[in-house]
N, C-alpha and C positions, 0 to 999 in steps of 0.2 A: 188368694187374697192380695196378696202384694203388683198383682198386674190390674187390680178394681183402683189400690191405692194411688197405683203411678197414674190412672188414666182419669183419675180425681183431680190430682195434684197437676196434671201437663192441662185440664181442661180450668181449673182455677186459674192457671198461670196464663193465659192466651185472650182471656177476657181483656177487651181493650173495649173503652167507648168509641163508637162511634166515627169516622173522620165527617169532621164536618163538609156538606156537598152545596154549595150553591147552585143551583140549575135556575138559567135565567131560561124566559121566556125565546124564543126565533125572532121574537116582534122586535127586541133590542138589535137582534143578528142583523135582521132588515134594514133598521132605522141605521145604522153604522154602513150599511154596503150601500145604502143611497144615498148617505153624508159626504160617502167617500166620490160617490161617481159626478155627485153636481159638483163637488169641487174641483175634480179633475175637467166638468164644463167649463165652470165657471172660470179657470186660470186660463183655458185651452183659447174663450172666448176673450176674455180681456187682454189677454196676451196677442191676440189678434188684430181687435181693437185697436192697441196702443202700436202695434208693427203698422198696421194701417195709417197713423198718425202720425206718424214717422216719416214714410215715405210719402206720404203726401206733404207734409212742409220741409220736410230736410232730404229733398231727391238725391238720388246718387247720380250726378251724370253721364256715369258707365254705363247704369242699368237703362233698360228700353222701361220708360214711365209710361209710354201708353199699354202696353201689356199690365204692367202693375196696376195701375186706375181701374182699369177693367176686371180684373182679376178681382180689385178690392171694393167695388161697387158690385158686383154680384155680390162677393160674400159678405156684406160690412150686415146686411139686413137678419142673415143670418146667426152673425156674431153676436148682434144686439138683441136678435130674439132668443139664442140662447144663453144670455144674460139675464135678459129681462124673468125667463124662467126658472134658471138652475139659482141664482144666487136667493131668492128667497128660500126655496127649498132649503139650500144649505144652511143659512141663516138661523131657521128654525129649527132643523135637525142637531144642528150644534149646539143652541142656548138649551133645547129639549135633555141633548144626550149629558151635556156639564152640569146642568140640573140632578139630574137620575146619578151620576158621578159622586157629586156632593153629597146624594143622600145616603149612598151606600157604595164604599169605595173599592167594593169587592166589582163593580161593574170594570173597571179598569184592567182584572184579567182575564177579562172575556177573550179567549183566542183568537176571533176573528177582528176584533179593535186592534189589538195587536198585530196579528199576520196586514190587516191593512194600512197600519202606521209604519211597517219595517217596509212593507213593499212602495208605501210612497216616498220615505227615506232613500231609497235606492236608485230608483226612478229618478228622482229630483239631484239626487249627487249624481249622476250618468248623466241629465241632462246641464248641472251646473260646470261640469267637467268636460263635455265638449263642445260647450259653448268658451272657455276660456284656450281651450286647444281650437277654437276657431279663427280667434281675435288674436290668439299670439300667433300663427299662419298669419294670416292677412296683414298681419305687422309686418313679419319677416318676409313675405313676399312682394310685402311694397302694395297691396292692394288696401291697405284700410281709410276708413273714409267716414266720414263725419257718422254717415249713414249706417255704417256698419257697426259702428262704434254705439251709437245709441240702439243700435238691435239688440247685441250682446249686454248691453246693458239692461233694456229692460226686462228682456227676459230673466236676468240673473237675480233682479228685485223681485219678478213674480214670482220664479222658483226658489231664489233664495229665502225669502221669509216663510213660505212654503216649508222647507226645510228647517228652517231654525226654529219657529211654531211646535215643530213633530220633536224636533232632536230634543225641545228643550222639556216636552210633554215625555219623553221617554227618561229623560232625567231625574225629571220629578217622580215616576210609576218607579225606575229604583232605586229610590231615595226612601221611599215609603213601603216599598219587597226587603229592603234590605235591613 
């Protein structure tokens, strides 16, 4: 009798409700890993673009311009058509997935939103990081130049906001965990 009562008593005491489980759809997993990949066109293109414009009005005397012209005339068509592509895509993925966010703000720890915002984090601070160990080189080597000078800059605007967008979207995710 006393081993009916204990295994009464231990099966009473174990009852727990439930954990609550959200299980999104893959279709969200999807729309998040193609939000991610046109943005990474879309910066890789504009970022292009704007090197492109660069060197074609602010040339470096150093540098052999007709190699660059050429280089940048083959690829500028490219640039723009994967502009012309990837930024609507992302456009829409983004107003679509902030939408779905807002309605249920369990969407925001989806693991793969995440594992994709910490690896563009990283990405982006590796490339913010040596692009300014390039410019402070070319300072100290005596090589810098109008030219160079607006490289490193524009890249550090396209990556930079890149970066602050995400750092400030992870600040806010644990503001609202925590």
């Amino acid at each position: 009798m006393p081993t009916s009562e204990l295994e009464m008593s231990s099966s009473q005491a174990t009852q727990f409700p439930p954990i609550p489980k959200t299980n999104f759809s893959m279709w969200i997993t999807f729309q998040y890993v193609v939000e991610f990949i046109t943005l990474y066109v879309w910066a890789t293109a504009f970022g292009g673009i704007i090197h492109y414009a660069i060197d074609k009005n602010f040339p470096d005397l150093l540098k052999n311009t007709t190699y660059t012209s050429l280089i940048g005339s083959y690829i500028m068509p490219g640039y723009l058509s994967a502009l012309i592509v990837s930024y609507p895509i992302f456009a829409f993925l983004y107003l679509i997935l902030k939408k779905q966010e807002g309605q249920n703000s369990e969407i925001k720890n989806i693991k793969i939103r995440k594992i994709l915002i910490y690896f563009t984090l990283v990405i982006a601070f590796i490339i913010l990081i040596s692009q300014l160990i390039s410019g402070v080189f070319s300072f100290l080597n005596g090589s810098a130049s109008l030219n160079s000078f607006m490289h490193i800059l524009a890249t550090i605007l396209i990556v930079g906001s890149i970066f602050l967008c995400f750092l400030f979207s992870v600040r806010e995710d644990r503001k609202v965990n925590a």
